[in-house]
C-alpha positions, -999 to +999 in steps of 0.1 A: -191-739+638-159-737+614-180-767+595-214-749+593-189-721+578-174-742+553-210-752+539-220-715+535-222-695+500-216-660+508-240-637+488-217-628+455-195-656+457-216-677+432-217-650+408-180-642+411-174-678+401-197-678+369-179-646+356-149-660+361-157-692+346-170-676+315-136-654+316-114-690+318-137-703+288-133-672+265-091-675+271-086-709+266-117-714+238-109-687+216-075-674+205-055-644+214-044-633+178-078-627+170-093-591+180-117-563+176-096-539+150-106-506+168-097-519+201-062-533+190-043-559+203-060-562+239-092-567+214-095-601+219-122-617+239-108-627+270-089-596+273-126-579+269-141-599+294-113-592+319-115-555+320-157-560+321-146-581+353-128-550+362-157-528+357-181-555+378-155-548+405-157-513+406-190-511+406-196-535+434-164-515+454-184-483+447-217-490+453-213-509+491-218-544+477-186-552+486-159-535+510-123-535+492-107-510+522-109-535+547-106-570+526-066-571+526-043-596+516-006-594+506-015-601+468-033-572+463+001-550+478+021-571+449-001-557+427-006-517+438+031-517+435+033-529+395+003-503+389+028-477+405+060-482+388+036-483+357+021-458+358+052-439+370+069-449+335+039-445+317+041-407+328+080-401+321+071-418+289+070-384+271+104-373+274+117-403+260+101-391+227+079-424+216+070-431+182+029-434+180+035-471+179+050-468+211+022-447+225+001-476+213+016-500+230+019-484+261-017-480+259-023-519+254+003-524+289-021-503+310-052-523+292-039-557+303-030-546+334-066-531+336-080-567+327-057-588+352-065-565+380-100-571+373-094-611+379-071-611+406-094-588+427-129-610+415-109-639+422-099-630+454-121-607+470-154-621+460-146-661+458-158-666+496-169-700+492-150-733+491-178-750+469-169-721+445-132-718+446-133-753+437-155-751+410-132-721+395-104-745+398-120-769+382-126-749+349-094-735+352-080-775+348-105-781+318-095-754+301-060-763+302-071-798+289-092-784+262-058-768+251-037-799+255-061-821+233-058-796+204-022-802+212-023-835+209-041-834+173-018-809+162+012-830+174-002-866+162-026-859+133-006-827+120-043-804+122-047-773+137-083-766+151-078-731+157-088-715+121-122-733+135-124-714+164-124-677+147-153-688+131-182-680+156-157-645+160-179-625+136-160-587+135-130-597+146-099-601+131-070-623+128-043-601+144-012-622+133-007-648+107+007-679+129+006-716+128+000-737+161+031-759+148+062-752+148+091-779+140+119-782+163+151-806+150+131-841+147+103-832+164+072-809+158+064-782+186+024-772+190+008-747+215-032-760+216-050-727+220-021-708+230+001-683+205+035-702+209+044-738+220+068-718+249+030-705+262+017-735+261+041-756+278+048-730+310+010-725+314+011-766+318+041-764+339+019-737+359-012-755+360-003-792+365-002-792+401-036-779+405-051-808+382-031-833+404-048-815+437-079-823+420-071-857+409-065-862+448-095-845+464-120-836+439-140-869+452-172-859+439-164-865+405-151-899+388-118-912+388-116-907+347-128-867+350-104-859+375-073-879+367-079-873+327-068-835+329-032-844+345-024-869+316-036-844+291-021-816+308+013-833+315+016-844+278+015-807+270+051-804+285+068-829+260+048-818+231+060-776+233+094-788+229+106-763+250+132-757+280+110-731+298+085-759+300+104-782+324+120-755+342+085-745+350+072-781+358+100-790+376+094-755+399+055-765+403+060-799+415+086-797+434+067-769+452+038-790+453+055-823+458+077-815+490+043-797+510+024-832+503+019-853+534+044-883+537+021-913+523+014-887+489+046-876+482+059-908+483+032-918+458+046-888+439+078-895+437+073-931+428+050-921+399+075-893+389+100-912+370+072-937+356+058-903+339+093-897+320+095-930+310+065-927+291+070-892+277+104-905+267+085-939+244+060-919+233+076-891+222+105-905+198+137-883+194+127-861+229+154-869+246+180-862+220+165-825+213+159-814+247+194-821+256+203-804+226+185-774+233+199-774+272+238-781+261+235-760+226+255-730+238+261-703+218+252-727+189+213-722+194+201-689+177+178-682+209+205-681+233+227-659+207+200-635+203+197-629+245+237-625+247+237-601+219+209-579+234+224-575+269+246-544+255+213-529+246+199-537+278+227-520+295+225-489+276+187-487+281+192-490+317+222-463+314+199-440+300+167-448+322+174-467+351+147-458+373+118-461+357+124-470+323+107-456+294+074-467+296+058-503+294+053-521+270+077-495+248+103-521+236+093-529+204+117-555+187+123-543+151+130-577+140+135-611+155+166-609+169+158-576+194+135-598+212+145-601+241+126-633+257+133-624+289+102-609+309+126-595+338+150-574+310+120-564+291+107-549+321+138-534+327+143-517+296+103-504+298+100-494+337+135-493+348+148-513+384+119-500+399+095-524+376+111-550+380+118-551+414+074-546+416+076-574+389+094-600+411+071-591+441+042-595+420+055-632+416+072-641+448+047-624+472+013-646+462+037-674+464+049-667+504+011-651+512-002-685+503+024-709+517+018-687+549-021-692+545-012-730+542-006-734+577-039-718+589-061-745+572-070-771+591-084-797+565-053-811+542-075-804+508-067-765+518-033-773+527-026-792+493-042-765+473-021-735+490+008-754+483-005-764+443-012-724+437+021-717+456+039-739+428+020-723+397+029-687+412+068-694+417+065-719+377+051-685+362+081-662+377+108-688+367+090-689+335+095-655+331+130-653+329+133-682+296+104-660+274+086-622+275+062-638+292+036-609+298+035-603+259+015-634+256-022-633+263-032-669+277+000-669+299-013-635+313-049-645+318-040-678+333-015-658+360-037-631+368-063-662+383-038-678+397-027-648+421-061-643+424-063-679+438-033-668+462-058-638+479-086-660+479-072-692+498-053-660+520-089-646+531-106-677+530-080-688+556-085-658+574-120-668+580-113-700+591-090-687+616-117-661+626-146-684+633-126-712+650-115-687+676-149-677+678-157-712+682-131-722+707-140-691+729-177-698+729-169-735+742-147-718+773-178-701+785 
């Protein structure tokens, strides 16, 4: 019976899968900086697709095509909570006395969160089917590849493919004027579709362990389509240049890596230090410049910049330590105000009461899913519980090296993958439900 269960297609879940498909297309195909002018910054087309998703979720909530009261699953509490603490600072906003740029900005927090809440809940509420959670993960993967082969031109042929993108954009506009390359000491730092190489890089980080989960049980495709992702993928690390990048890999795969049955992880760990060895020839001058960037001190401008704004942080949190003074308020006059830390920018905005909703909206689809691991009976659910596990906890460790929720891919990328978490959660759920109904029909 638990089979016959895992070959059905529960009615919606094939259309929750398109949309989200389309939505995974739209943030990894076109870029961010590029958006309606009347909508503002949340004007560009993923971010429009997203809250449309929301809408398709009301609608379905509202209408009895789908029953959100009883579907529950820990994510979704993760979630309630940031909405509370932001719309809490959102309405003691006022007495802080914003500037209208402020205002604006707030606006554009409550608009993302809008959009995200719209993918988390299709993602998890609606993807009942294993045939389609697969095939979400599976665009997810070659979206991120897409990225990491406009990486790899902009590292090795010096051209950016993005300008070429806008094009088929007609009525938008180009937000911000920025390059996709970036140099770094003797090396030159790209992001592929993403707005900075940092984005790029901890998005890879994130998503590498769910192209290696499909590189190891996606069987119905070739060896070439599923294993070409990870080398793209995993190139994408060395080429952003950047520390948050293997902070977040390392997170991911050790995640991944340790929950692996014996025979895999030692394949894992064997192939591990292969991997480095050919980052390390094909990337000349690596080496040097990461350890650079990890021993710099106070020498590197980026780490100055963080010391120098923890007295502000202080005093913000002096002045509004409970809920802050709205999100998405701290506005960085220049350069050096920004903070580049996801954790004190939410402090500053929604006080210790954001960011204590901000680390359970990263830790708790991380434990929800780990937890869910155990109920699946096939290893391919096991392995990808513990890949989305690893992407969760990446994207909160992440968060701590750059403001991550102030960049759009990053944001689109971990509002599917706590989606994911809710998903394999419920699925899990079911499978629990109809092998006990299977086991007790057997006893009679």
């Amino acid at each position: 019976m638990a089979d016959d269960y895992l070959a059905l297609r529960p009615a919606g879940s094939r259309q929750a899968a398109f949309v989200l498909q389309i939505f995974i297309v739209t943030a990894f195909l076109f870029p961010t900086d590029t958006v309606i002018r009347v909508v503002g910054a949340q004007g560009y087309v993923a971010s429009l697709v997203s809250i449309t998703i929301f809408l398709a979720w009301l609608v379905t909530a509202l209408f009895g095509y789908h029953d959100p009261i009883h579907t529950r699953y820990p994510a979704r509490g993760a979630l309630a909570l940031l909405w509370i603490s932001s719309l809490l600072s959102y309405a003691v906003m006022p007495f802080y006395g914003p500037t209208e740029t402020q205002r604006l900005s707030a606006d554009r927090w409550i608009m993302l969160l809008v959009g995200m809440s719209g993918v988390i809940l299709m993602a998890a509420e609606h993807l009942r089917a294993w045939s389609d959670i697969l095939r979400v993960v599976r665009t997810l993967i070659w979206g991120a590849a897409f990225s990491g082969c406009l990486a790899v031109l902009q590292f090795w042929a010096r051209w950016d493919l993005r300008p070429y993108l806008r094009m088929p954009l007609i009525g938008f506009e180009q937000d911000m004027s920025y390059s996709g390359m970036q140099a770094r000491d003797a090396l030159m730092r790209v992001s592929g579709t993403a707005n900075h190489p940092i984005e790029m890089g901890v998005i890879a980080g994130m998503l590498l362990p769910l192209a290696i989960w499909l590189g190891l049980h996606d069987r119905e495709r070739s060896p070439v389509r599923r294993w070409f992702p990870v080398a793209v993928i995993s190139m994408c690390i060395p080429m952003s240049v950047s520390r948050s990048a293997i902070l977040a890999v390392a997170v991911s795969l050790a995640t991944f890596t340790v929950l692996l049955p014996p025979l895999q992880r030692s394949w894992m760990m064997a192939f591990l230090p292969v991997g480095l060895v050919g980052i390390f020839a094909t990337t000349p001058g690596y080496v040097g410049t990461i350890l650079n960037s990890f021993t710099a001190g106070k020498s590197d401008s980026s780490i100055t910049n963080r010391l120098n704004n923890y007295p502000r942080v202080m005093a913000a949190l002096e002045e509004a330590p409970w809920l802050g003074r709205g999100g998405g308020t701290d506005i960085a006059s220049d350069a050096t105000k920004i903070l580049d830390n996801q954790y004190l920018k939410t402090a500053v905005e929604m006080g210790g009461i954001g960011v204590l909703a901000l680390c359970l909206f990263f830790l708790v689809p991380a434990i929800a899913v780990l937890a869910a691991r155990l109920r699946f009976p096939a290893q391919s659910g096991r392995a990808l519980c513990a890949a989305v596990a690893g992407s969760c906890l990446a994207a909160g460790v992440g968060s701590f090296t750059f403001d991550a929720f102030s960049f759009a891919q990053f944001a689109s990328v971990d509002a599917l993958v706590v989606g994911l978490s809710g998903a394999c959660w419920l699925h899990a759920l079911r499978l629990q439900t109809v092998a006990s109904s299977d086991s007790w029909m057997r006893s009679k």
